[in-house]
C-alpha positions in Angstrom: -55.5 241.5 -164.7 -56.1 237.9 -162.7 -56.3 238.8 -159.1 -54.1 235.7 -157.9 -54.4 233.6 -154.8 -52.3 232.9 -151.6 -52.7 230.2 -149.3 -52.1 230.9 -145.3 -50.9 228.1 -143.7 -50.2 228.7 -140.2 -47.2 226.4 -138.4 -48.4 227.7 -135.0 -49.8 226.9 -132.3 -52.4 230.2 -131.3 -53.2 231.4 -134.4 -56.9 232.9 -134.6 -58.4 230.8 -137.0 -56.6 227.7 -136.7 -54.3 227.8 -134.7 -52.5 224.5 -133.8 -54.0 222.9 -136.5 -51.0 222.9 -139.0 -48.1 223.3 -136.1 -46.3 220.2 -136.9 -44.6 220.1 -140.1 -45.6 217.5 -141.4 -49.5 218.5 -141.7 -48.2 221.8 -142.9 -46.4 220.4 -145.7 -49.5 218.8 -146.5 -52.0 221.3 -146.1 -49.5 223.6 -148.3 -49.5 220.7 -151.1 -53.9 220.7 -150.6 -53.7 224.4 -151.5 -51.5 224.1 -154.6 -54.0 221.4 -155.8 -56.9 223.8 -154.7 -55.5 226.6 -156.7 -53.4 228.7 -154.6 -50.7 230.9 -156.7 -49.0 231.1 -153.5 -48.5 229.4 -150.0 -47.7 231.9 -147.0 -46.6 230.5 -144.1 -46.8 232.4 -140.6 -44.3 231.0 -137.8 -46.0 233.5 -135.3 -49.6 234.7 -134.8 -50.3 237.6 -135.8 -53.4 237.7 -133.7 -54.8 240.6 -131.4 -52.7 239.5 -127.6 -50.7 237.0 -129.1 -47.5 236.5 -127.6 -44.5 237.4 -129.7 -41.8 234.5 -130.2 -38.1 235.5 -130.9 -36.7 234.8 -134.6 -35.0 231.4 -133.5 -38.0 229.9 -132.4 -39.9 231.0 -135.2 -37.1 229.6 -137.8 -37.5 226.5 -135.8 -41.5 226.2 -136.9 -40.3 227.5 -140.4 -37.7 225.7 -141.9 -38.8 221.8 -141.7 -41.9 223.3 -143.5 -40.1 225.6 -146.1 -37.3 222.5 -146.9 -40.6 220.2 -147.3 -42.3 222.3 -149.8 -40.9 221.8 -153.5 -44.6 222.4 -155.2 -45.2 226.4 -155.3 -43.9 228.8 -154.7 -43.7 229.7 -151.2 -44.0 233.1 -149.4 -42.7 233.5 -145.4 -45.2 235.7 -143.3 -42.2 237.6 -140.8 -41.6 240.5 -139.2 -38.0 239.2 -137.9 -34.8 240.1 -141.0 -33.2 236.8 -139.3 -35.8 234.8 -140.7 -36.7 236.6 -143.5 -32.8 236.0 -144.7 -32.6 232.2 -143.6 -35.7 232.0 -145.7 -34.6 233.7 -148.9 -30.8 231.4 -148.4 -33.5 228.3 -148.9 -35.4 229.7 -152.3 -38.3 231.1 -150.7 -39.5 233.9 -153.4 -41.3 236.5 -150.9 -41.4 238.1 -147.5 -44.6 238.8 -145.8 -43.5 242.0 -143.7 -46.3 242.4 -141.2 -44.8 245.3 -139.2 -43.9 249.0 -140.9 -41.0 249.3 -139.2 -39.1 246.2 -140.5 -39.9 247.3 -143.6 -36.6 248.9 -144.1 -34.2 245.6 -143.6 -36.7 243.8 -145.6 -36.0 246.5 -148.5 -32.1 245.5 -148.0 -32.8 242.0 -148.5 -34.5 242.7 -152.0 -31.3 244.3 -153.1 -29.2 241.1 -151.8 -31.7 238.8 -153.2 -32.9 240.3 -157.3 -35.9 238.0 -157.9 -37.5 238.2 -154.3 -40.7 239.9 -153.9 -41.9 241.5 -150.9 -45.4 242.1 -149.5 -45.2 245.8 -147.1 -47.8 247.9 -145.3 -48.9 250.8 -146.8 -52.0 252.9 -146.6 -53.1 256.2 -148.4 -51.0 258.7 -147.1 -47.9 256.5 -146.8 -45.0 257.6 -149.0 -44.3 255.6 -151.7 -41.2 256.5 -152.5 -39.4 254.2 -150.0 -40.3 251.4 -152.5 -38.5 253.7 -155.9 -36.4 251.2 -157.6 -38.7 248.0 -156.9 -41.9 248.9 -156.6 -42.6 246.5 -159.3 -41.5 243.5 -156.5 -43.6 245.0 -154.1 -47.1 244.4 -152.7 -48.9 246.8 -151.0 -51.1 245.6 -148.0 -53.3 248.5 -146.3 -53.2 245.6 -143.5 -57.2 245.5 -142.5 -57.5 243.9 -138.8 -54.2 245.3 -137.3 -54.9 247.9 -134.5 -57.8 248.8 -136.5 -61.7 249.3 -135.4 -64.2 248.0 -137.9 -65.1 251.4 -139.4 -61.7 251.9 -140.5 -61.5 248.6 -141.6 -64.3 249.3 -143.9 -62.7 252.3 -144.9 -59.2 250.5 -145.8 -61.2 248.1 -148.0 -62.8 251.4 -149.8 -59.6 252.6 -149.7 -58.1 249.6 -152.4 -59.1 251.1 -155.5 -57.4 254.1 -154.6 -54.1 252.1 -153.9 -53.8 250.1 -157.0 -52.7 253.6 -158.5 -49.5 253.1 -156.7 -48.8 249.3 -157.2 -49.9 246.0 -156.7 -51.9 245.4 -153.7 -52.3 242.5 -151.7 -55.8 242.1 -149.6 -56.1 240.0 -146.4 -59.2 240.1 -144.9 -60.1 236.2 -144.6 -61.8 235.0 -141.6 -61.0 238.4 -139.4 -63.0 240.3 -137.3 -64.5 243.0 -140.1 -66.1 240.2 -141.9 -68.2 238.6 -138.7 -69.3 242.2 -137.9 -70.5 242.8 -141.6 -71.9 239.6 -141.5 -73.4 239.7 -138.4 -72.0 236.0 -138.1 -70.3 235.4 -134.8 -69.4 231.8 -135.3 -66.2 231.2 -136.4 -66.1 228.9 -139.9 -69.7 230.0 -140.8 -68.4 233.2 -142.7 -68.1 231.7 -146.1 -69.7 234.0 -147.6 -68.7 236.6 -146.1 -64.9 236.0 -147.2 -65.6 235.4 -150.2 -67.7 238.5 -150.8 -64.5 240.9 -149.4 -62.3 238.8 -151.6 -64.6 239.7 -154.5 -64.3 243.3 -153.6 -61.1 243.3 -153.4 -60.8 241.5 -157.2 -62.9 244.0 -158.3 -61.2 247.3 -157.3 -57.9 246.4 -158.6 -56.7 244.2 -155.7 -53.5 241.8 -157.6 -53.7 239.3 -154.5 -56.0 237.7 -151.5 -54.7 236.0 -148.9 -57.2 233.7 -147.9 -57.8 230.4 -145.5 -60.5 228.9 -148.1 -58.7 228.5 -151.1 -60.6 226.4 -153.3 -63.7 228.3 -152.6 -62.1 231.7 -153.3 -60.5 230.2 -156.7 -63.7 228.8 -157.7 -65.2 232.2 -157.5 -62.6 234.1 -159.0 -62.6 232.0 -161.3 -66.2 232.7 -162.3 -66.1 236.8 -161.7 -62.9 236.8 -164.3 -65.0 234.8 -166.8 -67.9 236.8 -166.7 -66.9 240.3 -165.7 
């Protein structure tokens, strides 16, 4: 199995890494098109940070980010990092092939837009422990994302990245740990955009123990070495 890729490209303003970077649509679009032609299987696109105090933006306003960018990307396929079923649905009415559910309990009306929508995928929390049989009947369009960095400390971040080998007995599992606060303290690296190697090593171990996806911020590095673990290993 080839652990695929997928882009984040983040059309806010506040996001941790770079937020405000990609906010207007057209650099979005473009950085979207950069990662296709980097490697990415997949472009995700957040229309609210998901970071630790962030303030929360209602679905309208995040539609508003959303759509110029979704209607500008005919290149890849494109995936919609939401919480909010009103945007989730506007997305899926414009082609977009997967929903990002960051939040366990939208996870339910994201489950009733699969059934509305047959070839849409969906990407839901889930950790050991979790029961699995909410997903019966399309598990097989589902990943699951043990969600490192969300409310967690970094032991139990390190113990949700063990924890991925264990997981991929269930399904597909989807891995995003790029550029968030486990891999600095691992690291020991405090500045942010020196953790090259840091990401890349999680996304490794993530390949290695059966993770199907990464989503990462450096793309073409993460292909690249993928790309020489899979030819190798």
């Amino acid at each position: 199995m080839i652990c695929k890729v997928m882009a984040i490209v983040n059309v806010t303003p506040d996001s941790f890494s770079d937020g405000g970077k990609y906010f207007r649509p057209e650099e979005a679009v473009r950085r979207a098109r950069n990662c296709r032609e980097e490697g990415a299987d997949v472009i995700d696109l957040g229309g609210e940070s998901t970071r630790p105090g962030a303030e929360a933006v209602g679905w309208e306003e995040e539609w508003g980010r959303l759509e110029p960018v979704v209607t500008g990307i005919d290149f890849a396929p494109v995936s919609v990092d939401t919480y909010h079923p009103e945007t989730a649905e506007s997305s899926l009415k414009l082609g977009v092939g997967m929903i990002n559910c960051v939040r366990p309990e939208s996870v339910e009306a994201m489950l009733e837009l699969l059934k509305r929508f047959p070839d849409v995928e969906l990407v839901a929390p889930f950790r050991l422990g979790d029961d699995i049989s909410r997903f019966e009947g399309v598990l097989e369009r589902v990943y699951l994302d043990p969600m490192i960095g969300f409310g967690t400390t970094r032991e139990e971040d390190v113990e949700l990245l063990r924890s991925v080998k264990e997981l991929a007995k269930f399904g597909r599992v989807l891995v995003g740990g790029s550029r968030k606060r486990i891999v600095k303290k691992l690291t020991g690296e405090k500045l942010t955009g020196k953790n090259l190697g840091g990401n890349l090593g999680l996304a490794l171990y993530a390949a290695a123990n059966g993770a199907s996806m990464v989503r990462v911020h450096d793309v073409k590095e993460t292909v690249q070495a993928l790309k020489v673990w899979n030819s190798l290993r």
